[in-house]
C-alpha positions in Angstrom: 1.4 -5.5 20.9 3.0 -2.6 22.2 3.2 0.8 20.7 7.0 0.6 19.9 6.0 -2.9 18.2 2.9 -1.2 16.3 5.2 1.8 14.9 8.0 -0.8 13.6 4.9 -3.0 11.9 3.8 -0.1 10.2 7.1 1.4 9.2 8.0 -2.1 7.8 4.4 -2.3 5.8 5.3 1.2 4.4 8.9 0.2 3.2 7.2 -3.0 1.1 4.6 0.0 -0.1 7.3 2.2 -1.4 9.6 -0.6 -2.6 6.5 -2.5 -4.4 5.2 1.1 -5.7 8.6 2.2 -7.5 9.4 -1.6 -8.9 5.4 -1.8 -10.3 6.3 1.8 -11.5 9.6 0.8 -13.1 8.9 -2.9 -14.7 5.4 -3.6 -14.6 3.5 -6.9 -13.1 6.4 -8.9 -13.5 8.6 -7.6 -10.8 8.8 -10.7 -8.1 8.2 -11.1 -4.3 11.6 -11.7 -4.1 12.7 -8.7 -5.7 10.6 -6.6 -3.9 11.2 -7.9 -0.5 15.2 -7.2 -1.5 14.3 -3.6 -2.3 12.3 -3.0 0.6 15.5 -4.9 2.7 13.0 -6.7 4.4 12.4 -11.0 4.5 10.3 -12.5 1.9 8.4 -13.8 4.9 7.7 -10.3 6.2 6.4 -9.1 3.0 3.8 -12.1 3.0 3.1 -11.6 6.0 1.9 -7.9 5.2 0.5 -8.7 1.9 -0.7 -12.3 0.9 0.3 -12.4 -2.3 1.1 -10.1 -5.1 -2.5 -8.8 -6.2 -3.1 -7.4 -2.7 0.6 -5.7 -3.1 -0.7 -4.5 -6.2 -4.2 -3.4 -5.2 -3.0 -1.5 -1.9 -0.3 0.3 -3.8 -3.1 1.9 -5.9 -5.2 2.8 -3.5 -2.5 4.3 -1.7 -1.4 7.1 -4.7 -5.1 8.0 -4.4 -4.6 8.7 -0.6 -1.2 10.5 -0.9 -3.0 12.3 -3.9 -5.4 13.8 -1.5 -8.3 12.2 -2.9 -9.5 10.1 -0.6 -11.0 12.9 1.9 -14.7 12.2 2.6 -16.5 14.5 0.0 -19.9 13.7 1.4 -19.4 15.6 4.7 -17.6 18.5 3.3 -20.1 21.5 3.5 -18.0 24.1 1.4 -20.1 25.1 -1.5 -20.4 22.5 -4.6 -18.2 24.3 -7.4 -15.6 25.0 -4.9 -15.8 21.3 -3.7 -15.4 20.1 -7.1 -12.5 22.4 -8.0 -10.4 21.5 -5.7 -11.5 17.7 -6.4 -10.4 18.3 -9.9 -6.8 19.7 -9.2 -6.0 17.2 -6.9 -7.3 14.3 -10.1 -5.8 16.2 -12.8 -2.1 16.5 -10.6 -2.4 12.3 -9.6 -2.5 11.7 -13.0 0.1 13.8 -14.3 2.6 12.1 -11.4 5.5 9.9 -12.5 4.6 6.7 -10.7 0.6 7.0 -12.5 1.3 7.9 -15.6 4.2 4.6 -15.4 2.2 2.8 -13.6 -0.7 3.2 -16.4 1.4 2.8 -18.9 2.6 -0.9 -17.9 -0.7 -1.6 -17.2 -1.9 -1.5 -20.9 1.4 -2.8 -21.8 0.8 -5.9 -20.0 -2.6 -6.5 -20.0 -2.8 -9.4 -22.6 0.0 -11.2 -20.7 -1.2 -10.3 -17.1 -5.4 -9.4 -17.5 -5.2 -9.6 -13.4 -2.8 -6.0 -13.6 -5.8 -4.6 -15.5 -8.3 -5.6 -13.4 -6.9 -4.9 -10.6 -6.3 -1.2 -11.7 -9.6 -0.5 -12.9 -11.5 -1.3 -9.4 -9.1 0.1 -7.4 -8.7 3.5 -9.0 -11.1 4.4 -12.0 -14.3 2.4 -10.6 -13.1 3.6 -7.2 -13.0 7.2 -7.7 -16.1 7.0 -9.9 -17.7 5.9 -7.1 -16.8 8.0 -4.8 -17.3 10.7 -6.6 -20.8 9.3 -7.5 -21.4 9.1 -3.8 -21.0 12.9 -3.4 -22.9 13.7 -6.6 -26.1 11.6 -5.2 -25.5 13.8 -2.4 -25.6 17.1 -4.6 -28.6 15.9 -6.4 -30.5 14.9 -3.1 -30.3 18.8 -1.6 -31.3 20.2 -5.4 -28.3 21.3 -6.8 -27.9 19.2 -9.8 -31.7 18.6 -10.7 -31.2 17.6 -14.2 -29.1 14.8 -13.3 -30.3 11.3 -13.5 -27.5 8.9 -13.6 -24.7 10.2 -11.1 -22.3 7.0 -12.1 -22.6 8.1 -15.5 -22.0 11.8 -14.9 -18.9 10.8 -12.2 -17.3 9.5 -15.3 -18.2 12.3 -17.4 -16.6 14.5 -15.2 -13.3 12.5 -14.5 -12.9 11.9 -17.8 -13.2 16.1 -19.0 -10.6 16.5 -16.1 -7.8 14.8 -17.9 -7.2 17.6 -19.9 -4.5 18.2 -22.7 -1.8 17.5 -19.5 -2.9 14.2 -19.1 -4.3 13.4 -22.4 -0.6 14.5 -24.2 1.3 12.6 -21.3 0.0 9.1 -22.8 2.3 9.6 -25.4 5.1 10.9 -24.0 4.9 14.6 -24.6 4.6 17.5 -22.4 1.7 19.2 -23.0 4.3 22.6 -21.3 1.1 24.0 -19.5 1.8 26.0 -16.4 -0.4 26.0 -12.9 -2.3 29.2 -13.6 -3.6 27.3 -17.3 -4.0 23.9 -15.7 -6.3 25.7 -13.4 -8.5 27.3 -15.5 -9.1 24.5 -17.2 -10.1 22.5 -14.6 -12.2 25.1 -13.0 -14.3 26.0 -16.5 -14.7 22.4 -16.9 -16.1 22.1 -13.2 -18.5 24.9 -13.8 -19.6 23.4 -17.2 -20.6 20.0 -16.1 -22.6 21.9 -13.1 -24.6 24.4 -15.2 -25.1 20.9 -17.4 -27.0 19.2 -14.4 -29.1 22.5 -13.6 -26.4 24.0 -11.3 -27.4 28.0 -11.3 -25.2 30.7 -12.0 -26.1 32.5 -8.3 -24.8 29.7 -7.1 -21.5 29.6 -9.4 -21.0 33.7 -8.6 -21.4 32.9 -4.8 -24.9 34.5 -4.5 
Protein backbone atom coordinates (compact mmCIF):
# COMPACT_ATOMS: atom_id res chain seq x y z
CA UNK A 1 0.00 0.00 0.00
CA UNK A 2 1.27 3.30 -0.74
CA UNK A 3 1.98 6.08 1.64
CA UNK A 4 -1.00 8.31 0.25
CA UNK A 5 -3.10 5.01 0.73
CA UNK A 6 -1.66 4.39 4.39
CA UNK A 7 -2.46 8.21 5.47
CA UNK A 8 -6.26 7.96 4.04
CA UNK A 9 -6.49 4.35 6.13
CA UNK A 10 -5.50 6.03 9.13
CA UNK A 11 -7.39 9.26 8.80
CA UNK A 12 -10.55 7.16 8.08
CA UNK A 13 -9.73 4.79 11.32
CA UNK A 14 -9.42 8.08 13.34
CA UNK A 15 -12.83 9.56 12.08
CA UNK A 16 -14.74 6.11 13.31
CA UNK A 17 -12.48 6.81 16.67
CA UNK A 18 -13.82 10.29 17.17
CA UNK A 19 -17.33 9.54 15.88
CA UNK A 20 -17.57 6.12 18.15
CA UNK A 21 -15.77 8.14 21.13
CA UNK A 22 -18.44 11.17 21.28
CA UNK A 23 -21.74 8.75 20.46
CA UNK A 24 -20.25 6.13 23.55
CA UNK A 25 -19.83 9.54 25.34
CA UNK A 26 -23.23 10.88 24.56
CA UNK A 27 -25.66 7.56 24.70
CA UNK A 28 -23.91 4.78 26.17
CA UNK A 29 -23.40 1.09 24.68
CA UNK A 30 -26.40 1.24 22.77
CA UNK A 31 -25.35 3.58 20.07
CA UNK A 32 -25.29 1.21 16.69
CA UNK A 33 -22.74 0.48 13.96
CA UNK A 34 -24.94 2.09 11.88
CA UNK A 35 -25.14 5.19 13.62
CA UNK A 36 -21.65 5.43 14.09
CA UNK A 37 -20.52 4.75 10.67
CA UNK A 38 -23.28 7.77 9.69
CA UNK A 39 -21.45 10.06 12.09
CA UNK A 40 -18.05 9.22 11.11
CA UNK A 41 -19.59 9.68 7.14
CA UNK A 42 -17.95 6.73 6.44
CA UNK A 43 -19.61 2.93 5.03
CA UNK A 44 -20.73 0.54 7.54
CA UNK A 45 -18.36 -1.75 5.64
CA UNK A 46 -15.40 0.58 6.33
CA UNK A 47 -16.01 0.74 9.93
CA UNK A 48 -15.97 -3.26 10.15
CA UNK A 49 -13.37 -3.38 8.34
CA UNK A 50 -11.36 -1.17 11.02
CA UNK A 51 -13.04 -2.61 13.87
CA UNK A 52 -14.71 -6.14 13.93
CA UNK A 53 -17.35 -5.55 15.90
CA UNK A 54 -18.48 -3.14 18.60
CA UNK A 55 -16.43 -4.37 21.63
CA UNK A 56 -13.14 -3.77 19.80
CA UNK A 57 -14.78 -0.08 18.83
CA UNK A 58 -15.39 0.17 22.41
CA UNK A 59 -12.09 -1.17 23.84
CA UNK A 60 -9.74 0.94 21.37
CA UNK A 61 -11.73 4.06 22.19
CA UNK A 62 -10.59 3.66 25.82
CA UNK A 63 -7.36 3.01 25.36
CA UNK A 64 -7.12 5.84 23.13
CA UNK A 65 -8.32 8.74 25.97
CA UNK A 66 -5.40 7.17 28.01
CA UNK A 67 -2.99 7.91 25.10
CA UNK A 68 -4.32 11.45 24.19
CA UNK A 69 -4.30 11.79 28.17
CA UNK A 70 -0.57 11.47 28.03
CA UNK A 71 -0.54 8.44 30.07
CA UNK A 72 0.62 5.92 28.09
CA UNK A 73 4.47 7.18 27.95
CA UNK A 74 6.80 4.34 29.03
CA UNK A 75 7.38 5.03 32.81
CA UNK A 76 9.90 2.24 33.13
CA UNK A 77 12.63 4.01 31.09
CA UNK A 78 12.10 7.44 32.29
CA UNK A 79 15.22 8.18 34.57
CA UNK A 80 13.91 11.62 36.11
CA UNK A 81 13.78 11.15 39.77
CA UNK A 82 10.75 8.99 41.38
CA UNK A 83 8.54 11.85 43.10
CA UNK A 84 8.88 13.96 40.08
CA UNK A 85 7.94 10.91 37.95
CA UNK A 86 4.95 10.29 39.86
CA UNK A 87 3.78 13.91 39.99
CA UNK A 88 3.58 14.44 36.79
CA UNK A 89 1.86 10.83 36.42
CA UNK A 90 -0.67 12.07 38.88
CA UNK A 91 -1.70 15.42 36.98
CA UNK A 92 -1.94 13.84 33.83
CA UNK A 93 -4.58 10.89 35.87
CA UNK A 94 -6.34 13.31 37.94
CA UNK A 95 -6.97 15.84 34.46
CA UNK A 96 -8.19 12.35 32.27
CA UNK A 97 -10.60 11.86 34.71
CA UNK A 98 -11.92 15.16 35.18
CA UNK A 99 -12.42 15.33 31.02
CA UNK A 100 -16.01 15.46 29.62
CA UNK A 101 -15.84 12.29 27.49
CA UNK A 102 -14.46 10.11 31.04
CA UNK A 103 -16.44 11.29 33.34
CA UNK A 104 -19.62 10.53 30.51
CA UNK A 105 -18.21 7.78 29.47
CA UNK A 106 -18.04 6.45 33.20
CA UNK A 107 -21.04 7.48 33.96
CA UNK A 108 -22.92 5.29 31.14
CA UNK A 109 -20.91 2.69 32.07
CA UNK A 110 -22.49 2.07 35.57
CA UNK A 111 -25.73 3.15 34.07
CA UNK A 112 -25.70 0.32 31.85
CA UNK A 113 -23.92 -2.27 33.35
CA UNK A 114 -26.93 -4.58 34.33
CA UNK A 115 -28.29 -4.33 30.72
CA UNK A 116 -24.79 -4.46 28.94
CA UNK A 117 -22.09 -6.32 31.70
CA UNK A 118 -19.74 -6.44 28.30
CA UNK A 119 -19.55 -2.17 28.63
CA UNK A 120 -18.26 -2.85 32.13
CA UNK A 121 -15.94 -5.29 31.46
CA UNK A 122 -14.67 -3.90 28.81
CA UNK A 123 -13.83 -0.61 30.77
CA UNK A 124 -12.32 -2.12 33.65
CA UNK A 125 -9.34 -4.05 31.55
CA UNK A 126 -8.91 -1.46 29.35
CA UNK A 127 -8.40 1.44 31.64
CA UNK A 128 -8.38 0.78 35.54
CA UNK A 129 -6.60 -2.80 35.39
CA UNK A 130 -4.63 -1.18 32.50
CA UNK A 131 -3.18 1.71 34.26
CA UNK A 132 -2.81 -0.29 37.40
CA UNK A 133 -0.67 -2.29 35.65
CA UNK A 134 1.31 -0.12 34.17
CA UNK A 135 1.80 1.72 36.93
CA UNK A 136 2.65 -1.52 38.83
CA UNK A 137 5.27 -2.14 36.19
CA UNK A 138 7.13 1.08 37.16
CA UNK A 139 6.62 0.57 40.89
CA UNK A 140 8.35 -3.11 40.63
CA UNK A 141 10.90 -1.03 39.04
CA UNK A 142 11.14 1.58 41.96
CA UNK A 143 11.23 -1.20 44.50
CA UNK A 144 13.97 -3.26 42.47
CA UNK A 145 16.70 -0.16 42.67
CA UNK A 146 15.61 0.46 46.72
CA UNK A 147 13.47 3.22 46.59
CA UNK A 148 10.30 1.86 47.98
CA UNK A 149 11.68 -0.91 50.37
CA UNK A 150 8.65 -1.30 52.46
CA UNK A 151 6.59 -2.23 49.59
CA UNK A 152 5.46 -5.74 49.05
CA UNK A 153 2.59 -5.84 46.82
CA UNK A 154 3.09 -3.19 43.95
CA UNK A 155 -0.59 -4.15 42.26
CA UNK A 156 -1.97 -3.40 45.44
CA UNK A 157 -0.11 -0.16 46.10
CA UNK A 158 -0.75 0.92 42.10
CA UNK A 159 -4.31 0.94 43.21
CA UNK A 160 -3.76 2.70 46.32
CA UNK A 161 -2.20 5.35 44.57
CA UNK A 162 -4.72 5.87 41.69
CA UNK A 163 -7.32 5.63 43.79
CA UNK A 164 -5.81 8.83 46.42
CA UNK A 165 -5.35 10.65 43.02
CA UNK A 166 -9.03 11.07 42.40
CA UNK A 167 -9.26 13.77 44.69
CA UNK A 168 -12.32 15.96 45.73
CA UNK A 169 -12.27 17.03 41.56
CA UNK A 170 -13.00 13.69 40.64
CA UNK A 171 -14.59 12.32 43.55
CA UNK A 172 -17.47 15.54 43.49
CA UNK A 173 -17.66 15.12 39.58
CA UNK A 174 -19.54 11.60 40.08
CA UNK A 175 -22.33 13.47 41.12
CA UNK A 176 -22.52 16.16 39.12
CA UNK A 177 -20.95 19.02 41.03
CA UNK A 178 -17.95 21.00 40.61
CA UNK A 179 -15.72 20.64 43.14
CA UNK A 180 -14.53 24.80 41.84
CA UNK A 181 -10.82 23.92 42.60
CA UNK A 182 -8.30 25.80 40.62
CA UNK A 183 -4.71 24.33 38.98
CA UNK A 184 -2.49 25.75 41.74
CA UNK A 185 -5.02 23.48 44.49
CA UNK A 186 -5.34 20.57 42.22
CA UNK A 187 -1.69 20.45 42.31
CA UNK A 188 -0.87 20.44 45.61
CA UNK A 189 -3.03 17.88 46.17
CA UNK A 190 -1.73 15.62 43.93
CA UNK A 191 1.83 16.36 44.70
CA UNK A 192 1.32 15.78 48.85
CA UNK A 193 -0.47 12.73 47.98
CA UNK A 194 2.54 11.53 45.71
CA UNK A 195 4.95 12.26 48.51
CA UNK A 196 2.75 10.51 51.11
CA UNK A 197 2.36 7.25 49.40
CA UNK A 198 6.32 7.34 48.85
CA UNK A 199 7.50 8.10 52.41
CA UNK A 200 4.68 5.14 53.05
CA UNK A 201 6.82 2.53 51.10
CA UNK A 202 10.19 3.80 52.76
CA UNK A 203 10.81 6.64 50.19
CA UNK A 204 13.39 9.08 52.25
CA UNK A 205 13.00 12.64 52.68
CA UNK A 206 16.75 13.37 50.98
CA UNK A 207 15.38 11.99 48.28
CA UNK A 208 11.86 13.92 48.35
CA UNK A 209 14.12 17.47 49.04
CA UNK A 210 16.27 16.53 45.98
CA UNK A 211 19.43 15.63 48.11
Amino acid sequence: MSVQGTDRKEQKRQQILNAASELFCQQGYGISMDAIAQYANVSKQTVYAHFSNKDQLFETCIIEKCKNAGLDWDLERDERPPHVVLREYGWLFQSMLLGHEARSTFQNTVRQSDSHPELARIFLEQGPKRNVSQLGRYLQKLVNQGDMPFCEDVESAAMQMLLMLHGRPVYWGFFGFDANEDEATRRTYIDSSIDVFLRGYGYTEAKLNGA
